[in-house]
N, C-alpha and C positions, 0 to 999 in steps of 0.2 A: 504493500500500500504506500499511497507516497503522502504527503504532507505536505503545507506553503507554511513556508518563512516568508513575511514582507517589511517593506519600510517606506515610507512615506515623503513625498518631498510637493510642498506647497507655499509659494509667496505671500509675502503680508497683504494684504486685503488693503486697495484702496481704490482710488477714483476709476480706474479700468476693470474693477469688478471684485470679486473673490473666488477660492477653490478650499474645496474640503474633500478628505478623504475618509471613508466609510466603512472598517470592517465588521462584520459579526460573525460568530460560529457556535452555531444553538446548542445548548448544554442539556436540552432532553437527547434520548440518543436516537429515540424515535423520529424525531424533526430533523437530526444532523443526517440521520441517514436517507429519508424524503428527500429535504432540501438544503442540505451541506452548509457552505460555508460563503459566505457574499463579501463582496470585497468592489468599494464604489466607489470613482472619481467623478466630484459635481463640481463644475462652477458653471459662473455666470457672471454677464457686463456691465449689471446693474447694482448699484452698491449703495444703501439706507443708510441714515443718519445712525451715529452710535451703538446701540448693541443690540441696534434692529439686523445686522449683519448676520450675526451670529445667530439668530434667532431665527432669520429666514432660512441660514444653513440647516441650524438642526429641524426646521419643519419639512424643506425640499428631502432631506435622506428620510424620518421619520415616515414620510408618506412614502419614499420609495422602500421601503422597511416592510411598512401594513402592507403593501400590495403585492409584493412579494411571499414571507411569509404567512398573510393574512388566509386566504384561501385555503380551504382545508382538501382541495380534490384539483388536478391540473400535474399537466408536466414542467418539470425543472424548466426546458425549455422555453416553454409556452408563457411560466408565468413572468421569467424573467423578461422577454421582450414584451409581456403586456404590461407589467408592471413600469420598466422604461418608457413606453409608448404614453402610460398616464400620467406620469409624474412629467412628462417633457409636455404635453401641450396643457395640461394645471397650471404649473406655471410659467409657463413661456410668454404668455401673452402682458401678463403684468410686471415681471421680472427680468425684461429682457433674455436674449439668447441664452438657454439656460443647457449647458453640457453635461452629459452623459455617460460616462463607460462604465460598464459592469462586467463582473464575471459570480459565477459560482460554480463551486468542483462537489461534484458527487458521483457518486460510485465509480470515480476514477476517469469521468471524462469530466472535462472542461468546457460550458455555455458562457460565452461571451456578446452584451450588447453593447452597441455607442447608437447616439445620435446628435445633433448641434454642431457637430464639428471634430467629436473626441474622437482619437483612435485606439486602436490594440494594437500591439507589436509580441511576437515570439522571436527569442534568438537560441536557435539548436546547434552545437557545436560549432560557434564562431558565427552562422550565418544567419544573418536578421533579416526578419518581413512581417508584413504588415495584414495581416487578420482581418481588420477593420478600420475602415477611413472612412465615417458617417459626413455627410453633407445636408443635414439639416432632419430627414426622414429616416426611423430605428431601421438598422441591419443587422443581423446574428450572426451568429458561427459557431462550432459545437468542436472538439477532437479530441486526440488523445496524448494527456505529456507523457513526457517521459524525465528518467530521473536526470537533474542537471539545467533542463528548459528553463529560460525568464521569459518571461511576459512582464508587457508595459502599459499600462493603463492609463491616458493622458489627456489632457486637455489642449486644443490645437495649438493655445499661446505656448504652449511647450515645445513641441515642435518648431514653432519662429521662432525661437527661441536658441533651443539644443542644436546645434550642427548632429546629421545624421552619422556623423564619424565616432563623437564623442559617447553619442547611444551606444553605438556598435560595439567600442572599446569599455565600457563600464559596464555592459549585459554578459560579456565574453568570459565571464569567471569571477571567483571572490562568491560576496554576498551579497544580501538587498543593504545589508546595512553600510558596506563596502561603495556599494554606488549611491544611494543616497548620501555621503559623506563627499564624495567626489561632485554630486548633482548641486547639494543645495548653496558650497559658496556660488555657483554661477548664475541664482536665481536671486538671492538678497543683495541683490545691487540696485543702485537708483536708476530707474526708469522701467524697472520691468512691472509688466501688468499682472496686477492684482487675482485675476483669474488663470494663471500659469499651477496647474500643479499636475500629479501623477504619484501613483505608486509601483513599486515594481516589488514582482513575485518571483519564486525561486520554489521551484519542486524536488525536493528530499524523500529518499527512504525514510518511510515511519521509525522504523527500528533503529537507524541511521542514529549513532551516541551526538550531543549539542559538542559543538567545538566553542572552547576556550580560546581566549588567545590573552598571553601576558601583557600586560601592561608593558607601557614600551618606554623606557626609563629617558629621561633629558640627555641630548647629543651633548659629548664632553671630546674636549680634544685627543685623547687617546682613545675614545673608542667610538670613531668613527668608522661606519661598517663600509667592507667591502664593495667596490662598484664594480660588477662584470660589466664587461664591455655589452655594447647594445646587440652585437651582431655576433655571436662564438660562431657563426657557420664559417665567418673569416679567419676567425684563429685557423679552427681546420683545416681551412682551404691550404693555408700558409705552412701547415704544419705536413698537410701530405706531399705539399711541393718539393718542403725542404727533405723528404726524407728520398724522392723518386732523385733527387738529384744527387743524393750522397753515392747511389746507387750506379746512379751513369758514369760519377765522376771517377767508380772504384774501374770500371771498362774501359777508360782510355789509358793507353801506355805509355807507362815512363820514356821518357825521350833522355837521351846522354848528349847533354850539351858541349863541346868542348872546345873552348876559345883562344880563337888563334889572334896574336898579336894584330891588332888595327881590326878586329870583327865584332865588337863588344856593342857597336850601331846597332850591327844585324841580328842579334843576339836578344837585347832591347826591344826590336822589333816583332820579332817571331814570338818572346813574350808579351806583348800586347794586342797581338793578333788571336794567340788562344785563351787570355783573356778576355777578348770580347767574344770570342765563339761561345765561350760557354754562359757568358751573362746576356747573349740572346736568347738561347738554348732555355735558359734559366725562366726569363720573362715570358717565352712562347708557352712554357709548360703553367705557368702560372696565369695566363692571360684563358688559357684553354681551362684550367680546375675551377679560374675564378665565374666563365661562363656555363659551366657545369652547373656550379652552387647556384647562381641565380634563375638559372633554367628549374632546377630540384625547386627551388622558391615558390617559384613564380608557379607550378605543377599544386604544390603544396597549400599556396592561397585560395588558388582557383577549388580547389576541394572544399575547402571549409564553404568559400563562398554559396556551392550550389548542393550539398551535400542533403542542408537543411531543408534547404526550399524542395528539395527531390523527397526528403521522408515524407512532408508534408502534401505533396502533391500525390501519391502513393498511395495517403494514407483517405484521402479524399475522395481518390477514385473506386477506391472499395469500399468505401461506405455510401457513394453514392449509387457503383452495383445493387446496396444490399436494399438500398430505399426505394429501388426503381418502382415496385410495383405496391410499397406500401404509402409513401410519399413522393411524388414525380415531381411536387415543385422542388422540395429539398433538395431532390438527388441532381435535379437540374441544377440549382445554383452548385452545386457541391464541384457538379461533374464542370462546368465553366470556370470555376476557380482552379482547380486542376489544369485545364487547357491553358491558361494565363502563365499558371507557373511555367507549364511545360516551356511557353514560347519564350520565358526571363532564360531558362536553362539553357536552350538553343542558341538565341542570343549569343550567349558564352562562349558559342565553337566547342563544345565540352565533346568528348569522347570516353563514352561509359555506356557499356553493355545494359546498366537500368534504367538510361535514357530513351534506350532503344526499347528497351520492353515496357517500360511506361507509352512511350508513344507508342506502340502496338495495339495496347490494351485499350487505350483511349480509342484508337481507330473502330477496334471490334466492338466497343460498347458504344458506340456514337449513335449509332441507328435506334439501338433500343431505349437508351436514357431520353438524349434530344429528339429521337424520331426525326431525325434530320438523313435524305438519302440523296447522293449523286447519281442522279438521273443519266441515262442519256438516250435520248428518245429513237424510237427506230421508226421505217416507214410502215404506215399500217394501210395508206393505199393513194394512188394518185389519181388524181377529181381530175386529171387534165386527160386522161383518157376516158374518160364517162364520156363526157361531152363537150366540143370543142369551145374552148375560149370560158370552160369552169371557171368561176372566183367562188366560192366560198367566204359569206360575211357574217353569219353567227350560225348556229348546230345545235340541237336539243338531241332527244333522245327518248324513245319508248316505246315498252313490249319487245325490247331486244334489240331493235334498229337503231340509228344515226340517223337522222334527218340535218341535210347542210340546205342554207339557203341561197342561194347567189339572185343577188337583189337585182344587179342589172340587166339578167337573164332573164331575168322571172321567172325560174326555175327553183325547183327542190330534188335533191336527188337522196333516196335511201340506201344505206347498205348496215345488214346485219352481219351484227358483231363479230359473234361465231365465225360465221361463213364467209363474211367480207362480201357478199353477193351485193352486189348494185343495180339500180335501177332509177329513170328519171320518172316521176309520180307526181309532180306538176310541172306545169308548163305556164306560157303567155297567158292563155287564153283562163288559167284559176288564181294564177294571184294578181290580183287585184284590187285588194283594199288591206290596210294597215291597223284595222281595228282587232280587239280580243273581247268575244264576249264569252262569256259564262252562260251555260245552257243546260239542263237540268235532263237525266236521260229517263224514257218515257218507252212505255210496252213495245214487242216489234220492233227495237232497234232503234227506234227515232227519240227526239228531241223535243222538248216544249221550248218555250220563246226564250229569248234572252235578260236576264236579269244581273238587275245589279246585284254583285259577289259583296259588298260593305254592308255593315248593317248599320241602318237608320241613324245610329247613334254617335259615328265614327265619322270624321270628317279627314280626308286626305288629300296632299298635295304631292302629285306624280312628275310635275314638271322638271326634266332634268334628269331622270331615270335611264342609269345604263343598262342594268339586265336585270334578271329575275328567276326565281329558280322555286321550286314546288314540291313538296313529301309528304302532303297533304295540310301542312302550313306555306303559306307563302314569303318568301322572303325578296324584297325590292331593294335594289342595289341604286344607291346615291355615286357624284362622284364624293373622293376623299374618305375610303370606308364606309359612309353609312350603312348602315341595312337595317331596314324595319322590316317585321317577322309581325304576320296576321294570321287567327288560327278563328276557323268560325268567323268570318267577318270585324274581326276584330284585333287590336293593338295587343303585342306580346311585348316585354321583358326580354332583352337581346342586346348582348353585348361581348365584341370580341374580345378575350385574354391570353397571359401564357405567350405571345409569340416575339421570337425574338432574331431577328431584327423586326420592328415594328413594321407594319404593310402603313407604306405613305398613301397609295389609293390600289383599292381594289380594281380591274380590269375586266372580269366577268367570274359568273357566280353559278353553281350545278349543285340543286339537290333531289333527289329523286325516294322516290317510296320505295323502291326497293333495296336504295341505300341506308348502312348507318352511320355514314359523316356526309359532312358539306363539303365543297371542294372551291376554293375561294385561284385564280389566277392574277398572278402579280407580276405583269412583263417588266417592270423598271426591276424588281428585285431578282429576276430571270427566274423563279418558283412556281411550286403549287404547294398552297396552304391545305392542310387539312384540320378543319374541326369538328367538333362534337354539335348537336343540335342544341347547346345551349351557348354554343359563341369558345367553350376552353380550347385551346392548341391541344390536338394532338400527332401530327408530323406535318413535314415538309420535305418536296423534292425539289432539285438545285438543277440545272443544267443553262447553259447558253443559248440553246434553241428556244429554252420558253418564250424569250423574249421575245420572236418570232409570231408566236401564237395571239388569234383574234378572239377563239373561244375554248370552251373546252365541253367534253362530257364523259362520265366516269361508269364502271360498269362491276361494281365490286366483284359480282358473281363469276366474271371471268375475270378478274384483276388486271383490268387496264386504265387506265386515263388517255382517251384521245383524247388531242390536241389538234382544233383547224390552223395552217398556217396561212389557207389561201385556196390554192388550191393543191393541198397534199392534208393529210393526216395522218399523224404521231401519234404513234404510241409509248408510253412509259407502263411498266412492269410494278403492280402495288406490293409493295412489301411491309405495309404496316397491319394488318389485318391478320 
């Protein structure tokens, strides 16, 4: 089991705001085990006459306190970001911009939220990143430390504040109390704002004995301690140079000098010659050890650097597998914070076999987490041999067939799906009017008169309507996304979510009775949306051709998606179903 150790670091409270820090850890065992241990960074820009400060401190944690462990039923997760969510817009509005970070650790995983501004940071063996960077609206995050990990809990004035270096190097080892000591001379200085603070955690073995450390007695002139040099890789270096050369120096032979009267010049000479032979000799091998060590170095940083960010990115993408089918929004954000890291790691130039097999796995789950599929469409039949000078300008679909319609022709031409069989089944001489009425079917095959589909009660404006699409509700496509959904002659509740990248404007829209998704077309984003009949994302196909496409219609029973481009239709292959 692991444990936190923390410490605390927050500026005096004045005209730019204040910060407090929050911990508690419930002393029923029942409650510590539910809802563990909390640990809160607040401030905020607004700052009350005299010990109205302090008093709105302890009201802003006391209600994030009750809201948290107030509830007697809820997940660790759930209450944490609701309880952030109410304490931030209570008092937001009369207290100015009021920050956020939290965390609480139970049963050995770690829930973290911020909002306003605050962020989270974890640094894993040397290598620091950022959890949470809220921008005004609560974000969470959930995983698992491990022993050794800091987390940083902060206010954003901390961040303008702290050089991202000085973080790096105070999170990297020691204690919390080690860094706050090195944190807080750089924050009680004049001009820093009042709402600057953080705390930082440190995850320990439970069992793990507390460490001592002696009092550190006053510097005296005899016993000022040892200074290693900053760099021993260079002693080394220095040290294996001297030894390769003792080595070479024993391999060169003795020479018998023997000096003839008037030769003592040349003599002179010949010795200064193989004095510098050998202190080139000397320099070349030392210039080679010393780019060795820095190569080993520079190998050695880059490890720490992305080591971290690679556990966590690992550790993300199998817990977003394991959400997929319990929580799909979770596992979605989980499985995108994963991809993000991956592409910092890349970045890097890094060569590591767990880079490779993390991007593997992200590839093989990508379909199923995001239901995101690279498409690429094949021909499913060409309208330019039906009939000469086909255009194809919008396509429905029913009882099995394709209907295309080519306006300028005044023609319709069917072909079923199955069999791809075609045929022209109107001409000049049937279409003729641009109207749709609703007609009610009646003994014998026939039809009674046409009536208005809206009931009495419903008032609508059509002007401006790009397509429309029917599964015994109807749904009317606006431009810029709209869609209003009519069931019974009447206004439904309908709204798209989940998709991401956002669709800027829908393009055309196919829903049918025999289907059970909508199929929304987005040529500027080159896609086909898929969602559920209440408006939720659930996949999407990607290719370049979409962009091509005027309409679309979808056939789940055989698992296609035609696509008109004109006069040709595409196919795509459904693989979410």
């Amino acid at each position: 089991m692991l444990r936190i150790t923390s410490a605390k670091v927050t500026a005096a409270p004045g005209a730019s705001g204040w910060a407090q820090v929050h911990e508690f850890t419930p002393e029923d065992v029942e409650q510590k085990s539910a809802r563990g241990q909390l640990i809160a960074v607040i401030g905020t820009d607004k700052v009350e006459e005299g010990i109205g400060t302090i008093a709105s401190g302890r009201e802003i944690i006391g209600r994030l306190h009750e809201e948290y462990y107030g509830p007697t039923e809820g997940k660790p997760f759930d209450l944490l970001r609701n309880s952030t969510q109410k304490v931030a817009e209570e008092f937001g509005e009369g207290r100015g911009n009021v920050e956020i970070a939290a965390c609480v650790f139970v049963g050995g995983v770690i829930y973290s939220a911020a909002s306003g501004g605050a962020e989270v940071l974890i640094c894993r063996d040397g290598a620091l990143a950022t959890i949470l960077a809220s921008d005004g609206a609560v974000i969470t995050a959930s995983g698992y430390p491990k022993v050794g990990d800091f987390m940083l809990l902060a206010t954003k004035a901390f961040f303008q504040k702290i050089p991202i270096d000085i973080i790096r190097t105070v999170l990297s080892g020691g204690s919390p109390e080690e860094a706050a000591e090195t944190l807080n001379p750089l924050i009680h200085v004049e001009g820093v704002n009042g709402n600057l603070g953080a705390v930082v955690m440190k995850f320990n073995n439970e069992d793990a004995p507390p460490i001592f450390q002696e009092p550190i007695k006053p510097e005296t002139q005899s016993e000022k301690p040892r200074i290693l040099p900053k760099d021993s890789s260079m002693n080394l270096i220095k040290q294996k140079a001297a030894v390769l050369f003792n080595k070479f120096r024993g391999r060169i032979p003795k020479r018998s000098i023997y000096i003839k009267p008037g030769m003592r010049d040349e003599v002179t000479s010949q010795s200064k010659k193989m004095t510098f032979s050998v202190g080139v000799i000397l320099l070349v091998i030392l210039i080679v050890s010393i780019g060795f060590g820095i190569r080993q170095k520079g190998i050695n940083d880059l490890k720490k650097k992305y080591q971290g960010i690679l556990q966590i990115a690992q550790s993300e993408v199998d817990e977003a597998i394991a959400l997929a089918s319990v929580s799909p929004d979770r596992s979605r954000e989980l499985f995108l914070d994963s991809e993000q890291k991956l592409k910092e790691i890349q970045n890097l130039k890094v060569t590591d076999p767990k880079v490779a097999d993390l991007q593997k796995k992200i590839e093989e789950s990508k379909g199923a987490i995001l239901g995101e599929y690279e498409a690429a469409p094949t021909l499913f039949l060409d309208l330019s041999l039906l009939s000469s000078g086909f255009t194809g300008d919008t396509v429905s679909a029913s009882g099995g067939n394709v209907y295309i319609l080519d306006k300028q022709g005044k023609r319709v031409v069917s072909v079923a799906i199955d069999s791809k069989k075609s045929k022209v089944v109107a001409g000049p001489s049937v279409i003729d009017s641009v109207t749709i009425y609703r007609y009610t079917g009646q003994a014998g095959d026939a039809f009674g008169p046409q009536q208005k589909w809206l009931s009495t009660s419903t008032t609508a404006n059509f002007s401006g309507v790009t397509g429309w699409g029917m599964d015994g509700a109807i749904y009317v496509l606006f431009p810029n996304t709209k869609i209003l959904k009519y069931s019974l002659g009447s206004p439904q509740s309908f709204s798209i979510s989940g998709i991401l990248p956002e669709i800027g404007n829908v393009d055309a829209i196919y829903a049918d009775p025999d289907n059970v998704y909508i199929y929304l077309l987005d040529k500027a984003g080159k896609r086909v949306v898929v969602i559920d009949k209440k408006g939720s994302y659930k996949a999407q196909y990607t290719n370049d051709q979409i962009a091509e496409a005027k309409s679309l219609v979808v056939s789940e029973a055989q698992k296609e998606i035609i696509l008109l481009t004109g006069d040709k239709l595409l196919s795509i292959e459904i693989k979410h179903l």
